[in-house]
Every structure is written in C-alpha cells, then in structure tokens.
PDB file of N, CA, C and O in Angstrom:
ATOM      1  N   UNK A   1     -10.421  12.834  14.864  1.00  0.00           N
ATOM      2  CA  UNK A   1      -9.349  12.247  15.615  1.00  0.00           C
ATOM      3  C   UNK A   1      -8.101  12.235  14.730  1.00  0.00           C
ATOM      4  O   UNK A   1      -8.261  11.879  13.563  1.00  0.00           O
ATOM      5  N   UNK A   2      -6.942  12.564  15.123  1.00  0.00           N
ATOM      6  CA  UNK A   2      -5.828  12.375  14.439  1.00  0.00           C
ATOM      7  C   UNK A   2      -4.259  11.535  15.287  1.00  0.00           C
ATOM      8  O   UNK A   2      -3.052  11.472  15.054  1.00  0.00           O
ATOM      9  N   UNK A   3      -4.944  11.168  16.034  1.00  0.00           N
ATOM     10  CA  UNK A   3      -3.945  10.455  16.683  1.00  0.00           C
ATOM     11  C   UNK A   3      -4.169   9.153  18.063  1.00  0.00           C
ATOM     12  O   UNK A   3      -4.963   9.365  18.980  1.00  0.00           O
ATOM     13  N   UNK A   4      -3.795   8.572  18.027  1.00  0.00           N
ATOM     14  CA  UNK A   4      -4.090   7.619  19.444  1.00  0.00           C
ATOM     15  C   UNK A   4      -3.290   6.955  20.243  1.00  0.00           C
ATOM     16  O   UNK A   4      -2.110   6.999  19.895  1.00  0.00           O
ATOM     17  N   UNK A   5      -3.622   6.085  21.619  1.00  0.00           N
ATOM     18  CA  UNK A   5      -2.146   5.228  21.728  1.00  0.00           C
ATOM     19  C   UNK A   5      -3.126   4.881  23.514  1.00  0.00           C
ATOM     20  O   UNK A   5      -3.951   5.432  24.242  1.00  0.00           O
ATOM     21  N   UNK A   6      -2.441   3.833  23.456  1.00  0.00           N
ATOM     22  CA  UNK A   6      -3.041   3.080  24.797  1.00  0.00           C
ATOM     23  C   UNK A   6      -2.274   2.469  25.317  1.00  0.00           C
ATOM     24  O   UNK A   6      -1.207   2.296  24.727  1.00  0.00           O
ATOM     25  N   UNK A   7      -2.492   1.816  26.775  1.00  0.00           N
ATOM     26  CA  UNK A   7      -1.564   1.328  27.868  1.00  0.00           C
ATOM     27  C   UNK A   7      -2.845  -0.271  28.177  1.00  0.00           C
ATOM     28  O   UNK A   7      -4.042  -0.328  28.458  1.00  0.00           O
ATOM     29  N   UNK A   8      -2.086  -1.013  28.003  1.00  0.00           N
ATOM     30  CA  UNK A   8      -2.612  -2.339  28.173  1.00  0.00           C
ATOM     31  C   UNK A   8      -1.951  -3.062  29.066  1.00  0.00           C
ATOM     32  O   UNK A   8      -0.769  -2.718  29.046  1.00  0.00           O
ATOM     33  N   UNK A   9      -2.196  -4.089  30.011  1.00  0.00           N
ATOM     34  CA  UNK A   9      -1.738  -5.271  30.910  1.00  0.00           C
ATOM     35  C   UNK A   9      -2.577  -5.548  32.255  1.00  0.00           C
ATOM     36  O   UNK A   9      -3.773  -5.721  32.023  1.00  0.00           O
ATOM     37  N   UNK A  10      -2.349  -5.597  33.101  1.00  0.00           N
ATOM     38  CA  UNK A  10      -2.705  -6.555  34.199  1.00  0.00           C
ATOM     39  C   UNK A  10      -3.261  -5.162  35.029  1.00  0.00           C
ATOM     40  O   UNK A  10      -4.414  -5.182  35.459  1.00  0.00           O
ATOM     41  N   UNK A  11      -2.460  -4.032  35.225  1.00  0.00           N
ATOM     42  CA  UNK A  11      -2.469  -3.367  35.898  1.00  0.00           C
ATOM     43  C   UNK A  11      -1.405  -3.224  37.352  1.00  0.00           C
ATOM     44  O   UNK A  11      -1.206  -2.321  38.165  1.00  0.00           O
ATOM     45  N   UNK A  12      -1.138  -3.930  37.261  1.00  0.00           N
ATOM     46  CA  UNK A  12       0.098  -4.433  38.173  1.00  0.00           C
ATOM     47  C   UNK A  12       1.240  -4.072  38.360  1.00  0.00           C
ATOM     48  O   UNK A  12       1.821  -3.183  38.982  1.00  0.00           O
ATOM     49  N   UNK A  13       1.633  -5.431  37.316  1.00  0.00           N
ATOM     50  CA  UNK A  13       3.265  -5.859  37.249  1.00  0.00           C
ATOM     51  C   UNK A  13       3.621  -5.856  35.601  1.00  0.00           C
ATOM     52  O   UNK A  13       4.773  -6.081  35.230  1.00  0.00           O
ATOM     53  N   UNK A  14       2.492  -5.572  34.607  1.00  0.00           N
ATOM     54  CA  UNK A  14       2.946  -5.572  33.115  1.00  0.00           C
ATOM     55  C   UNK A  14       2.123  -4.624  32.511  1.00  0.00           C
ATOM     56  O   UNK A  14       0.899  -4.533  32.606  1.00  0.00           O
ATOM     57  N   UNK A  15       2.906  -3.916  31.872  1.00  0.00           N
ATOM     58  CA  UNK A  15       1.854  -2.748  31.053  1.00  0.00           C
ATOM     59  C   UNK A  15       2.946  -2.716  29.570  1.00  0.00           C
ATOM     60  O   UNK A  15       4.158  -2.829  29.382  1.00  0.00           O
ATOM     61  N   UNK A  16       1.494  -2.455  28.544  1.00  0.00           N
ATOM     62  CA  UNK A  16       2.546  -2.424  26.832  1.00  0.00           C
ATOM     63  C   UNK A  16       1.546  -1.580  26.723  1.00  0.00           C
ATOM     64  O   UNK A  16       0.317  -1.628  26.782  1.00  0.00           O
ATOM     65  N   UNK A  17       2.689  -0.484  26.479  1.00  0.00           N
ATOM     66  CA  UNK A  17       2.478   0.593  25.447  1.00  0.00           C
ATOM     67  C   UNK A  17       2.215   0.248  24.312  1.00  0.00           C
ATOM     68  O   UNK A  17       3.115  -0.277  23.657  1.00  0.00           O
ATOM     69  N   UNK A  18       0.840   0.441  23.694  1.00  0.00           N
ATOM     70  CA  UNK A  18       0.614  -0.605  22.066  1.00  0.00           C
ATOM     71  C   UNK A  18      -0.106   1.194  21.412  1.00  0.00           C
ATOM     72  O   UNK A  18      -0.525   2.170  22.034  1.00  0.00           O
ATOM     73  N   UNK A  19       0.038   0.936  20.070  1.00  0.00           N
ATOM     74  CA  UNK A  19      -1.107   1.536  19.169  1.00  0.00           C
ATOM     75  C   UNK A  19      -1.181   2.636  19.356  1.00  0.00           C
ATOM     76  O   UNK A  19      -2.224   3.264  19.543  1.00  0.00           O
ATOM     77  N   UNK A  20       0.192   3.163  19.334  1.00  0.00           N
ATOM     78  CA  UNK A  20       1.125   4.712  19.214  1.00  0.00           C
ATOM     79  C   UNK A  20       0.258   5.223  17.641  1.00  0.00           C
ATOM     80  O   UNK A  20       1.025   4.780  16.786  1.00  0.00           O
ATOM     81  N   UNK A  21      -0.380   5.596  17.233  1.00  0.00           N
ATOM     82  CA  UNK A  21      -0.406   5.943  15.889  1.00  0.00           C
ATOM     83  C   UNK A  21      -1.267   7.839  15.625  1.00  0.00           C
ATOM     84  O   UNK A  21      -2.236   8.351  16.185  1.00  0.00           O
ATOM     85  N   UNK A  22      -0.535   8.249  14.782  1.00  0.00           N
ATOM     86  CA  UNK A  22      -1.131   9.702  14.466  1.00  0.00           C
ATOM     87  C   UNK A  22      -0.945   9.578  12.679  1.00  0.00           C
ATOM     88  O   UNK A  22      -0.117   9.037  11.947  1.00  0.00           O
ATOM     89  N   UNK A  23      -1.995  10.262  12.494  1.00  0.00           N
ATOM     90  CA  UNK A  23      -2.303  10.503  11.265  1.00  0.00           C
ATOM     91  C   UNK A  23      -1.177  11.478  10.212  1.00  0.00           C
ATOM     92  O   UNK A  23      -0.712  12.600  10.416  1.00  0.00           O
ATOM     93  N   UNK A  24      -1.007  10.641   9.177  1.00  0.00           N
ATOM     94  CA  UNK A  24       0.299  11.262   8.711  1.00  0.00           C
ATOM     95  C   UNK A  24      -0.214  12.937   8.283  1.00  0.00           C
ATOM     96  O   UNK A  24       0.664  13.654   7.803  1.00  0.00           O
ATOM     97  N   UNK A  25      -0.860  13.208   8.366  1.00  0.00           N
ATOM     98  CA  UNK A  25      -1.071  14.587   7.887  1.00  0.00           C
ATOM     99  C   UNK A  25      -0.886  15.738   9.115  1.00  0.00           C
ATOM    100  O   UNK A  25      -0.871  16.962   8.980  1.00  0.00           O
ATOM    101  N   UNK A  26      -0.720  14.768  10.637  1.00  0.00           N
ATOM    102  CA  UNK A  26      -0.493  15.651  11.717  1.00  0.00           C
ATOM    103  C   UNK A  26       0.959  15.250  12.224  1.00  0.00           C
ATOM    104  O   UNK A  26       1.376  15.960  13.139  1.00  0.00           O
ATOM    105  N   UNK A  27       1.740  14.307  11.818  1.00  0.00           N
ATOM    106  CA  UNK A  27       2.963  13.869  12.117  1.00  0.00           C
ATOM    107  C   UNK A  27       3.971  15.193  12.672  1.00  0.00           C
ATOM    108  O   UNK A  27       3.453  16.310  12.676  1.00  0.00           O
ATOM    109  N   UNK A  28       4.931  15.093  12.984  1.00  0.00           N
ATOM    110  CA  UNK A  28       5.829  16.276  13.261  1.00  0.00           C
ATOM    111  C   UNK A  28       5.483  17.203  13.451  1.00  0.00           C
ATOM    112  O   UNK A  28       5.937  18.157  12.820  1.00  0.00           O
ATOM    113  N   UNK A  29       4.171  17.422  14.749  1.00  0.00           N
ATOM    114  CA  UNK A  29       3.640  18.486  15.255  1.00  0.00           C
ATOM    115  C   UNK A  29       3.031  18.131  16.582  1.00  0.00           C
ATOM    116  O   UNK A  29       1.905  18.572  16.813  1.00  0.00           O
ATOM    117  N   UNK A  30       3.655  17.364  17.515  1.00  0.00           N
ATOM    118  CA  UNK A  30       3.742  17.572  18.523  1.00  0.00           C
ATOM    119  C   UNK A  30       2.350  16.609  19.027  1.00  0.00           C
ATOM    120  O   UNK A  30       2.096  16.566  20.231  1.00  0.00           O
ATOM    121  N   UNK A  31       1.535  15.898  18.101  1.00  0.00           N
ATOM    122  CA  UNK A  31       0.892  15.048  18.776  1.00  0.00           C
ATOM    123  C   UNK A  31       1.175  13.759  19.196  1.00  0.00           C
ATOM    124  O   UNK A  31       0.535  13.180  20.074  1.00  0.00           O
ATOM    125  N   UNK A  32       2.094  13.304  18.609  1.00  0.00           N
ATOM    126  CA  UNK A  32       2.871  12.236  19.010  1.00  0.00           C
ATOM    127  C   UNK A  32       3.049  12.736  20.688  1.00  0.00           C
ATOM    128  O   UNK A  32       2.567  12.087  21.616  1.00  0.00           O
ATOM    129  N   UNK A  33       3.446  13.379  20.777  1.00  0.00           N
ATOM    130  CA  UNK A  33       4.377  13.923  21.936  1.00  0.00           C
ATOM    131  C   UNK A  33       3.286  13.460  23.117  1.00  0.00           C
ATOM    132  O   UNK A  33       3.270  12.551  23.947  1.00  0.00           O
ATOM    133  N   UNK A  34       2.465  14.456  22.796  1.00  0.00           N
ATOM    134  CA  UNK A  34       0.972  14.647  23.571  1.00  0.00           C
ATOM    135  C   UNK A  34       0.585  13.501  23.954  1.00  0.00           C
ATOM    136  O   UNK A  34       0.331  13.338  25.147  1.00  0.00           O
ATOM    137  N   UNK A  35       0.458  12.510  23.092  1.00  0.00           N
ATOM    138  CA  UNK A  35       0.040  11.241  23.402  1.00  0.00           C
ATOM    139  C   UNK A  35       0.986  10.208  24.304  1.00  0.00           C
ATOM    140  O   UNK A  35       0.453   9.293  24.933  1.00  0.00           O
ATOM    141  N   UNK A  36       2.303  10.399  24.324  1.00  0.00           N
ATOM    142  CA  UNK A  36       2.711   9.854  25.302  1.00  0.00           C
ATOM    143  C   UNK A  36       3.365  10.599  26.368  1.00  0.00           C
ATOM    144  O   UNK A  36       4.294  10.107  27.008  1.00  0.00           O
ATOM    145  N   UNK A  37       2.947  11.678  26.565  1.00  0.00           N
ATOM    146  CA  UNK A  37       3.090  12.196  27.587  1.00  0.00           C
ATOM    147  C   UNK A  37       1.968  12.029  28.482  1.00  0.00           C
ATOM    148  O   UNK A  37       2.141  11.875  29.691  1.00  0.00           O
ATOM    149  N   UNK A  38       0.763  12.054  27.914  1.00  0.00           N
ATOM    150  CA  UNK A  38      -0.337  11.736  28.477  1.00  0.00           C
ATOM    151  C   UNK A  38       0.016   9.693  28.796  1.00  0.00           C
ATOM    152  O   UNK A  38      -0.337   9.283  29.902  1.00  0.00           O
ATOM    153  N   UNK A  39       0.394   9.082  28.220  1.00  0.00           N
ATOM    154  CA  UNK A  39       0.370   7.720  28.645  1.00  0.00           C
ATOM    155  C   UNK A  39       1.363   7.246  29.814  1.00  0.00           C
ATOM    156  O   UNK A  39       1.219   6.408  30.704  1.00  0.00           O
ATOM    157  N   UNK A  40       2.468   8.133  29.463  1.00  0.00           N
ATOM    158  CA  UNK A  40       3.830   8.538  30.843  1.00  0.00           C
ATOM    159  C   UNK A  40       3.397   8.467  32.254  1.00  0.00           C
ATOM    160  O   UNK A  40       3.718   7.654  33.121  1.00  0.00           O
ATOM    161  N   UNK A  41       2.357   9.795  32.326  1.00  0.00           N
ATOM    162  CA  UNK A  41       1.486  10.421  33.028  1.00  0.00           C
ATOM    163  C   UNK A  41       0.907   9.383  33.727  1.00  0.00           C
ATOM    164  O   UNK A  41       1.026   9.236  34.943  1.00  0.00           O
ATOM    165  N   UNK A  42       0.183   8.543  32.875  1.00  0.00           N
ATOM    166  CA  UNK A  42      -1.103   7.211  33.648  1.00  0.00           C
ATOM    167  C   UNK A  42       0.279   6.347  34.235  1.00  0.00           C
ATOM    168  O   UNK A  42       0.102   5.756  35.300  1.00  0.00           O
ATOM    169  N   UNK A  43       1.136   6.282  33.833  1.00  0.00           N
ATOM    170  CA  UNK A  43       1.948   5.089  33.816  1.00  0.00           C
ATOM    171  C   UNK A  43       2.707   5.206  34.930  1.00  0.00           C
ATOM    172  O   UNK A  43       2.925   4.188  35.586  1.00  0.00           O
ATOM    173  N   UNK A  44       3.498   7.049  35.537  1.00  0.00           N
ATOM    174  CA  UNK A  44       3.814   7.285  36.491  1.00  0.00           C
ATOM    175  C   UNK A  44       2.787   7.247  37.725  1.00  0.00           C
ATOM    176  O   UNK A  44       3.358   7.098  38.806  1.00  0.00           O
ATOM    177  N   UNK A  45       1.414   7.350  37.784  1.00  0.00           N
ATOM    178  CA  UNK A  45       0.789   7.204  38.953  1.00  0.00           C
ATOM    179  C   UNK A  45       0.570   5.597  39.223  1.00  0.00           C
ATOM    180  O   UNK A  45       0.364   5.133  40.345  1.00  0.00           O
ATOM    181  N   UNK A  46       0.659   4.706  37.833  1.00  0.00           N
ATOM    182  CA  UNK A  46      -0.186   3.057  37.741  1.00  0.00           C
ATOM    183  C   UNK A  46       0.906   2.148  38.014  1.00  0.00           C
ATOM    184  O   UNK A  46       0.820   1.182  38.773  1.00  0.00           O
ATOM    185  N   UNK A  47       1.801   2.447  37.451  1.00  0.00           N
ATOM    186  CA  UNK A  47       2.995   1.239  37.415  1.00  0.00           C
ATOM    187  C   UNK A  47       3.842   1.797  38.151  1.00  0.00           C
ATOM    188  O   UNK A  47       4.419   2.873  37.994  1.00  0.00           O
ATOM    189  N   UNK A  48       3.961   0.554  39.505  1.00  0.00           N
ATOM    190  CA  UNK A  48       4.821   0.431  40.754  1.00  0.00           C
ATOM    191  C   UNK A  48       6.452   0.680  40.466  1.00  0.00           C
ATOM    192  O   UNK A  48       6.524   1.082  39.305  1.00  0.00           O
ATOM    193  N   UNK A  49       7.485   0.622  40.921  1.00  0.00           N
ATOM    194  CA  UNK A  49       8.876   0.396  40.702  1.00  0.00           C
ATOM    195  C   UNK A  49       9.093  -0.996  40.369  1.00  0.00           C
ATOM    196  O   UNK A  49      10.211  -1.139  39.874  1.00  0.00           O
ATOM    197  N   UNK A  50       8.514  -1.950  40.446  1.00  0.00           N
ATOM    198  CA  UNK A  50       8.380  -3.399  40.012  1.00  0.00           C
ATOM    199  C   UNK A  50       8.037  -4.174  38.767  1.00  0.00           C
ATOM    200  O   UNK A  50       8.450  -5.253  38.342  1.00  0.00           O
ATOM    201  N   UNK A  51       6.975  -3.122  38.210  1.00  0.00           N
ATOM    202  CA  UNK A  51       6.298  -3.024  36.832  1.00  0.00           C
ATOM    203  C   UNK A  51       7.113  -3.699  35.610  1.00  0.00           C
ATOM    204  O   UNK A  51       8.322  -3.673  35.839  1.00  0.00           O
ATOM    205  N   UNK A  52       6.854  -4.160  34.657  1.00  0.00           N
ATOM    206  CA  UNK A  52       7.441  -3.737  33.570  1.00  0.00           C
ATOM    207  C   UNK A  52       6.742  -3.389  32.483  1.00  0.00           C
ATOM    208  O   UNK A  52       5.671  -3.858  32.098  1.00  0.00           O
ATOM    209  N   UNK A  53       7.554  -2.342  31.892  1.00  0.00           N
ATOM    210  CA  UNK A  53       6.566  -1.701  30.829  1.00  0.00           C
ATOM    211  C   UNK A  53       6.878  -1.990  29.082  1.00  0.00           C
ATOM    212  O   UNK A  53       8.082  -2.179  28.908  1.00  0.00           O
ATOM    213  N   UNK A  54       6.482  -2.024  28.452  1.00  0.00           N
ATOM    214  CA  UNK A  54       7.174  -2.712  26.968  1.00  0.00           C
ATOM    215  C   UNK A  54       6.355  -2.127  26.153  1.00  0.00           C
ATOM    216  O   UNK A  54       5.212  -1.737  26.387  1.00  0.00           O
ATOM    217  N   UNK A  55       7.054  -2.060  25.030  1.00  0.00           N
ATOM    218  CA  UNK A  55       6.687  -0.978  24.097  1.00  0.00           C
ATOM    219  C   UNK A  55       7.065  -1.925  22.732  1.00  0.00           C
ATOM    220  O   UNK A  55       8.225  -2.300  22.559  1.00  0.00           O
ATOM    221  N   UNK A  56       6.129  -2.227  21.914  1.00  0.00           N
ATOM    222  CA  UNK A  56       6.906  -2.371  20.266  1.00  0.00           C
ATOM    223  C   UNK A  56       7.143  -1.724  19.832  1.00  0.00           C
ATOM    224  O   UNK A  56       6.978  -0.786  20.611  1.00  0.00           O
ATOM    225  N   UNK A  57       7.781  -1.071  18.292  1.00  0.00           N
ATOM    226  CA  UNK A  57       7.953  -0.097  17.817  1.00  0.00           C
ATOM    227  C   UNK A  57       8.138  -0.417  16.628  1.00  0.00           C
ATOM    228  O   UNK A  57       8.564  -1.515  16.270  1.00  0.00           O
ATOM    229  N   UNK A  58       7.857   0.443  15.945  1.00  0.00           N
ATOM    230  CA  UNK A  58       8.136   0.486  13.818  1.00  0.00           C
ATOM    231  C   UNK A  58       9.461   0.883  13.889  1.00  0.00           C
ATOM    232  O   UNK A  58       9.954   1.629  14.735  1.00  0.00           O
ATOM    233  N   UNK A  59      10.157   0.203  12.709  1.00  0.00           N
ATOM    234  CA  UNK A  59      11.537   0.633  12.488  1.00  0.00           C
ATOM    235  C   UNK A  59      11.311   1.961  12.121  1.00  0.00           C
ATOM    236  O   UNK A  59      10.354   2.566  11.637  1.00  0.00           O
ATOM    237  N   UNK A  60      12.864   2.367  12.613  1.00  0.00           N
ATOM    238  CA  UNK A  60      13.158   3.730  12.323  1.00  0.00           C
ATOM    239  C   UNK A  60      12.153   4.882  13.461  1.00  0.00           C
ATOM    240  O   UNK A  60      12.439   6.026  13.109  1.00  0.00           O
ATOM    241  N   UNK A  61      11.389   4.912  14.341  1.00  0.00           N
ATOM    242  CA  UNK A  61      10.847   5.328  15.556  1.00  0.00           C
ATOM    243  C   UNK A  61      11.406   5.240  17.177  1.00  0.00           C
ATOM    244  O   UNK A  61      10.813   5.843  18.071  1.00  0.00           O
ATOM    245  N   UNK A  62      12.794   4.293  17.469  1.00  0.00           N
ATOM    246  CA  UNK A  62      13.430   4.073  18.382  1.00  0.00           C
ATOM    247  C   UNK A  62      13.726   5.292  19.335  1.00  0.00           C
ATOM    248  O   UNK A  62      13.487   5.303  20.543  1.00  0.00           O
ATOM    249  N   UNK A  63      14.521   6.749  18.293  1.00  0.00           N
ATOM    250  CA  UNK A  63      14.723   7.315  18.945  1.00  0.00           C
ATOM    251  C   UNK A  63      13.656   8.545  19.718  1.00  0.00           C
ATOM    252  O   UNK A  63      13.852   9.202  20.741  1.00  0.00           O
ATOM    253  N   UNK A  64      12.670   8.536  18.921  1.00  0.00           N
ATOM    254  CA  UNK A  64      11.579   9.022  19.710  1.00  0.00           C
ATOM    255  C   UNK A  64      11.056   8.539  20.967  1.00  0.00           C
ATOM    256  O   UNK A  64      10.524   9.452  21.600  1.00  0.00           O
ATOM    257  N   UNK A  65      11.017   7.171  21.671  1.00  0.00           N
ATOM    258  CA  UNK A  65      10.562   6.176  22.648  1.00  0.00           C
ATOM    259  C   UNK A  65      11.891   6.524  23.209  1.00  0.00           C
ATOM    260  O   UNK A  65      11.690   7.200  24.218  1.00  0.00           O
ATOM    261  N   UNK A  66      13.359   6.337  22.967  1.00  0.00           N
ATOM    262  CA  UNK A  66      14.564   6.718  23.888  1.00  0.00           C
ATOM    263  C   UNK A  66      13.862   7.498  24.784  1.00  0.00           C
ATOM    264  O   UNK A  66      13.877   7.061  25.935  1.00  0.00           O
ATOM    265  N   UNK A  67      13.176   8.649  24.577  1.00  0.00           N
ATOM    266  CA  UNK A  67      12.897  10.165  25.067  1.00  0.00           C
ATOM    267  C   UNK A  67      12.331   9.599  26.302  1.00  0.00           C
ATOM    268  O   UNK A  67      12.471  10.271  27.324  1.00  0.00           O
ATOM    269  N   UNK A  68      11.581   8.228  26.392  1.00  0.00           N
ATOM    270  CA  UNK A  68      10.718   8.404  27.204  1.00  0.00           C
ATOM    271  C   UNK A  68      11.359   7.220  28.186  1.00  0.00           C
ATOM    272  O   UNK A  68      10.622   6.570  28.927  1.00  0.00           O
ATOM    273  N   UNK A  69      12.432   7.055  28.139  1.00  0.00           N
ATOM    274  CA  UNK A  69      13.637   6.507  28.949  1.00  0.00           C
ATOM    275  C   UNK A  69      13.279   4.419  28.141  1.00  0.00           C
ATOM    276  O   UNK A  69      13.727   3.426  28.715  1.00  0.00           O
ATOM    277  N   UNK A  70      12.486   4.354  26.902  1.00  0.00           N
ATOM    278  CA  UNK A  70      12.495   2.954  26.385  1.00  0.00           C
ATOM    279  C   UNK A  70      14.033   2.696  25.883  1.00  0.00           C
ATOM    280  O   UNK A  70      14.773   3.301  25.108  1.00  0.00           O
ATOM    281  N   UNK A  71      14.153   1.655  26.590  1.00  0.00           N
ATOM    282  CA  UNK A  71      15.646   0.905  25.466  1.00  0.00           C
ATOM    283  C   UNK A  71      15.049  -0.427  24.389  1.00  0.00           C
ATOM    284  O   UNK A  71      14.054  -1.108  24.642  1.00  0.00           O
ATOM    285  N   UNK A  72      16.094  -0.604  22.936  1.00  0.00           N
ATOM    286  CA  UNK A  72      15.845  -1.275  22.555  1.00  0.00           C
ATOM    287  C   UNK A  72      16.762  -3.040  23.684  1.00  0.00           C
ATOM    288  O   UNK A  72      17.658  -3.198  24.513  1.00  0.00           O
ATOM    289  N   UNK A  73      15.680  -3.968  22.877  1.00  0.00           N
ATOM    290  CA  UNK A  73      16.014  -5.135  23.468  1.00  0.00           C
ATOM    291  C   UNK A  73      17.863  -5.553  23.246  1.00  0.00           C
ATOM    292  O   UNK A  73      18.397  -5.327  22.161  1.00  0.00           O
ATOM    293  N   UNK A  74      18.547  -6.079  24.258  1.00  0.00           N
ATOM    294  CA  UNK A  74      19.969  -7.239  23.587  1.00  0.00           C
ATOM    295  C   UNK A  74      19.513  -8.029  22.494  1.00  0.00           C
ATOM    296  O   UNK A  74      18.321  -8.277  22.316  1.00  0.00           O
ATOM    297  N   UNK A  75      20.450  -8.439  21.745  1.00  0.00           N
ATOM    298  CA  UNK A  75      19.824  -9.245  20.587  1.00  0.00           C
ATOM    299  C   UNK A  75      20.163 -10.450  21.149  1.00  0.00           C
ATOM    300  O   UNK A  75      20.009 -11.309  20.280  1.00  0.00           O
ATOM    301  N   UNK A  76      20.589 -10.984  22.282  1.00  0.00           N
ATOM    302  CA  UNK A  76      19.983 -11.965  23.226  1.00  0.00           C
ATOM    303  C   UNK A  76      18.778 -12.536  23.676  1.00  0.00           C
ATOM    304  O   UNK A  76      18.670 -13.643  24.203  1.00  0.00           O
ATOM    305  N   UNK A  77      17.611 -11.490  23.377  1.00  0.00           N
ATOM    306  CA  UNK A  77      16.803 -11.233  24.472  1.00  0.00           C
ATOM    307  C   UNK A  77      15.756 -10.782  23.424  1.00  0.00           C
ATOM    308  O   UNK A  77      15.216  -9.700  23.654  1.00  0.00           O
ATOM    309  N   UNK A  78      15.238 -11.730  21.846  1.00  0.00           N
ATOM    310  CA  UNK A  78      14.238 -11.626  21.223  1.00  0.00           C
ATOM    311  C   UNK A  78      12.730 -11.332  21.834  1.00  0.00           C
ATOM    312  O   UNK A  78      12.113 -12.004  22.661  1.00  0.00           O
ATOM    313  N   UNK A  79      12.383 -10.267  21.249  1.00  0.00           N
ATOM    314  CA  UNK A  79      11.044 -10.329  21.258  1.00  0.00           C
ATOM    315  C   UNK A  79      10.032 -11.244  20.190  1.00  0.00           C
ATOM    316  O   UNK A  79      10.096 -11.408  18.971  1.00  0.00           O
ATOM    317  N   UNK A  80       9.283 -11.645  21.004  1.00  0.00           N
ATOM    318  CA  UNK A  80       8.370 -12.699  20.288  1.00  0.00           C
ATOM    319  C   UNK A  80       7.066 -12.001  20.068  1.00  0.00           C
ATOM    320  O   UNK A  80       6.671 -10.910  20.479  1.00  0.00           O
ATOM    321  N   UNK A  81       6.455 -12.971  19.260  1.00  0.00           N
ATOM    322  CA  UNK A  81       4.819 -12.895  19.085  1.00  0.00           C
ATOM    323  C   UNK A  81       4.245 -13.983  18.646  1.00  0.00           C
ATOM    324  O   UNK A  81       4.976 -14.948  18.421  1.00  0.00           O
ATOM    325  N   UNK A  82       2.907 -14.088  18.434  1.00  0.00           N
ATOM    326  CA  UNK A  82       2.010 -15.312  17.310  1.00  0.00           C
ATOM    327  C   UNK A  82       0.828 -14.732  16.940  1.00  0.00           C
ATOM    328  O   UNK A  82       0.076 -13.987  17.569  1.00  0.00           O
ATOM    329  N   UNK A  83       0.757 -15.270  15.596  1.00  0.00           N
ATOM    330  CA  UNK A  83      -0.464 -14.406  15.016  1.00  0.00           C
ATOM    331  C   UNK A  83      -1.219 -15.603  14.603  1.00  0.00           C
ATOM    332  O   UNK A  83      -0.592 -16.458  13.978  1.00  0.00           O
ATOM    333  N   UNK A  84      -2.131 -15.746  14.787  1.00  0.00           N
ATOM    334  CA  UNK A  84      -3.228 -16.669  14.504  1.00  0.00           C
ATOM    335  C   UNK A  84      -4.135 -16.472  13.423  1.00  0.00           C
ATOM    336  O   UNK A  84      -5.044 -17.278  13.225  1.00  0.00           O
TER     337      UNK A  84
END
C-alpha cells in the first residue's frame, strides 16, 4: 500500500474528508490525485446539494484541496477540535 484517504460522517448532511496520506517515496506521482478523485467520485453520487463536506489539512497542502473546489476557513470561523 502506498497511499490512503477516507470519507467519514453521517452519510447525509456531513462528510470529512480525513486521512489523505501517501507514502513519501510515492509523493508527486499522481497518487495523491487518484485518491481523491476516487473520494470526489463517492462524494458526487453520496453528498446531496445540502451536505457539507470538510476537509483538514497539513500546512502548506491548501493548494492541492483548492483543485477539488475546498476553501480555506475566514479567520472568523475557527476550526476546532479536542483530544483526549
């Protein structure tokens, strides 16, 4: 395996793109790509016009997710978490 990435939520009305990851030895060869084109794919038949879809991201990776029409957040409009 050299790469992965999954679509998580309700099925509904919330889906997160989580756990984008490819192996640095296959980086900048088009599996990235693969992998969310394939998640696009589930996401265009699963998630309604109502949906929302959310994505985290590693700094410096923004403009790759642009591609796939993701915007970053207003800095109004923090994203949260909690780690236990």
């Amino acid at each position: 395996m050299v790469g992965i990435g999954r679509v998580i939520g309700d099925g509904g009305l919330f889906f997160d793109v989580v756990d984008i990851a490819v192996v640095e030895s296959h980086q900048k060869k088009g599996v990235g790509k693969l992998i969310m084109d394939s998640l696009m794919a589930y996401l265009d038949v699963n998630a309604g016009p109502t949906a929302l879809i959310c994505l985290m991201a590693n700094k410096g990776v923004a403009p790759f997710y642009e591609k796939y029409g993701f915007k970053a957040r207003e800095a109004d409009m923090p994203g949260m978490f909690l780690r236990k």
